[in-house]
N, C-alpha and C positions, 0 to 999 in steps of 0.2 A: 293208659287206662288204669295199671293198676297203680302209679305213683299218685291217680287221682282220684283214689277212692274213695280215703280219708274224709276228703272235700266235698265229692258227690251224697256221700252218707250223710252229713250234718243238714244236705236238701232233698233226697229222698230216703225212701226207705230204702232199707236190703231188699225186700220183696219184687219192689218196683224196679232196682237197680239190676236185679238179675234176669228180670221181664225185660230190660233195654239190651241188655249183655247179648241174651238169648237171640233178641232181633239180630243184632248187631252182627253177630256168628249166623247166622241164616242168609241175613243182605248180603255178606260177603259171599256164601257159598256157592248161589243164585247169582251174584254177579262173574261169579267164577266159571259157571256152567254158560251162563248166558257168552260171556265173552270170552269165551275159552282160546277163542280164532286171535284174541287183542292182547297183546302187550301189558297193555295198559291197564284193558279191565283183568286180569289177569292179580295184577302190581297191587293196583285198589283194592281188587276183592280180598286178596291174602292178606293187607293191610288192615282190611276191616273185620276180615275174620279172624285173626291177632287180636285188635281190640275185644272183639265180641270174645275168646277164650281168656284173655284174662281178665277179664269183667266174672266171666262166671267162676274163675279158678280162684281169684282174690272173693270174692263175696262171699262163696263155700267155707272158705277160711274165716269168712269175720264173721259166720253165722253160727259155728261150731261156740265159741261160748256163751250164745244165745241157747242153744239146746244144754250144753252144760246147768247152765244157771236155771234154766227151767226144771231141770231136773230136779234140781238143788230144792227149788220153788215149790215143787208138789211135793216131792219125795222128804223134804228136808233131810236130806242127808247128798252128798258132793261125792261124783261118781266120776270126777274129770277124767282121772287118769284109763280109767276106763272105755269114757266115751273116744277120748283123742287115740288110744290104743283099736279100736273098732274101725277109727276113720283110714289113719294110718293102716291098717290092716287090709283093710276093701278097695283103696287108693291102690294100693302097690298090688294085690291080687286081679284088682280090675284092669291095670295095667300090661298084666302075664298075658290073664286070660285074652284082653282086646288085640293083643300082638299076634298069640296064637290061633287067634279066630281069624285075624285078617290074615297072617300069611298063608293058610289053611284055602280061607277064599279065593284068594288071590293065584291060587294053585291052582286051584280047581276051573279059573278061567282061563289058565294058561301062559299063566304069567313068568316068563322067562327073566332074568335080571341081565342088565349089557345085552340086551337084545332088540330089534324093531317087533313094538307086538303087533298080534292080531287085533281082529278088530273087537274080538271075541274078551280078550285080555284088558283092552281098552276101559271097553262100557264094563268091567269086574275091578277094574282101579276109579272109577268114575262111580261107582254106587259105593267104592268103600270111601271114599275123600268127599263126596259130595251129599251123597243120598242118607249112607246111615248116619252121618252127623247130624244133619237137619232132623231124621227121626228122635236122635241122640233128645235137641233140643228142643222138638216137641216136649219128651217126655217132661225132662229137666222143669219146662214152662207149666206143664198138666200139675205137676207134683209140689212147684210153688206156689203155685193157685192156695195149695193148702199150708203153707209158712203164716201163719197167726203172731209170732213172736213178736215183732214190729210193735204191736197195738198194745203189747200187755210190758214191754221196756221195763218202762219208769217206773210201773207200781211192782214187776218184780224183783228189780234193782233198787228199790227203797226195802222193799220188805227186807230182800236178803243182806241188805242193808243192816237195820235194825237189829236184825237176829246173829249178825255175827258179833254186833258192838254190845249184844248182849252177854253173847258167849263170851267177851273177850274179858268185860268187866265180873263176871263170873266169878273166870280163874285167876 
């Protein structure tokens, strides 16, 4: 998915790519839950829940100089190092924080490591791999509902265009 992104973006937008991505991580997870007892659907689901994460993990990334450059666009002034310092920042804190929430949760169901669990244990690994993600990806899908960037590209990529071969001839 993600060495085909490149390819996918020149036919849709990011908006809509990360609305397929989103699916894509949900069909696996659901297939995951569904066939939990199979091999197979097992294989599938993780496979397609793979694509479905880096679908969303590459598109984040190629959205990020879309918000840069809009920045640029209203603000006229370039705040990159900024922005990408924010991203990088909430990335890697969100990453602490999700680790230590789940192994937290995970505790609290009883979850022993090298051991047979409960059943108790179980269904508290099964809403953390299955359930919060699909919430995960609601929200992800709620929140690019509102990504506008797509529509406005070419005329802020012209503008910011203009104004730096402005500035350049300037100086």
């Amino acid at each position: 998915m993600l060495l085909a992104l490149p390819s996918l973006e020149k036919k849709f937008s990011k908006r809509n790519l990360m609305f397929m991505s989103v699916a894509l991580y949900i069909a696996g997870d659901l297939m995951i839950f569904i066939g939990k007892n199979s091999a197979v659907f097992l294989l599938l689901g993780l496979v397609i829940t793979g694509l479905g994460i880096y679908g969303i993990f590459g598109i984040t990334f190629s959205m990020q100089p879309d918000v840069i450059d809009y920045s640029e666009y209203k603000k006229n002034s370039s705040v990159a190092g900024l922005i990408a310092a924010f991203q990088g920042f909430f990335v890697k804190g969100g990453m602490g924080l999700t680790s230590f929430i789940i192994g937290a949760f995970l505790k609290n169901g009883g979850y022993v490591a090298n051991a047979v669990q409960t059943t108790k244990a179980l269904s508290y690994i099964e809403i953390c791999f299955i359930w919060i993600p699909i919430v995960l990806c609601v929200i992800i899908a709620v929140l690019t509902y509102f990504y506008k960037l797509d529509s406005i590209r070419d005329t802020m990529t012209q503008e910011l265009d203009e104004r730096r071969s402005k500035l350049a001839y300037e100086s």
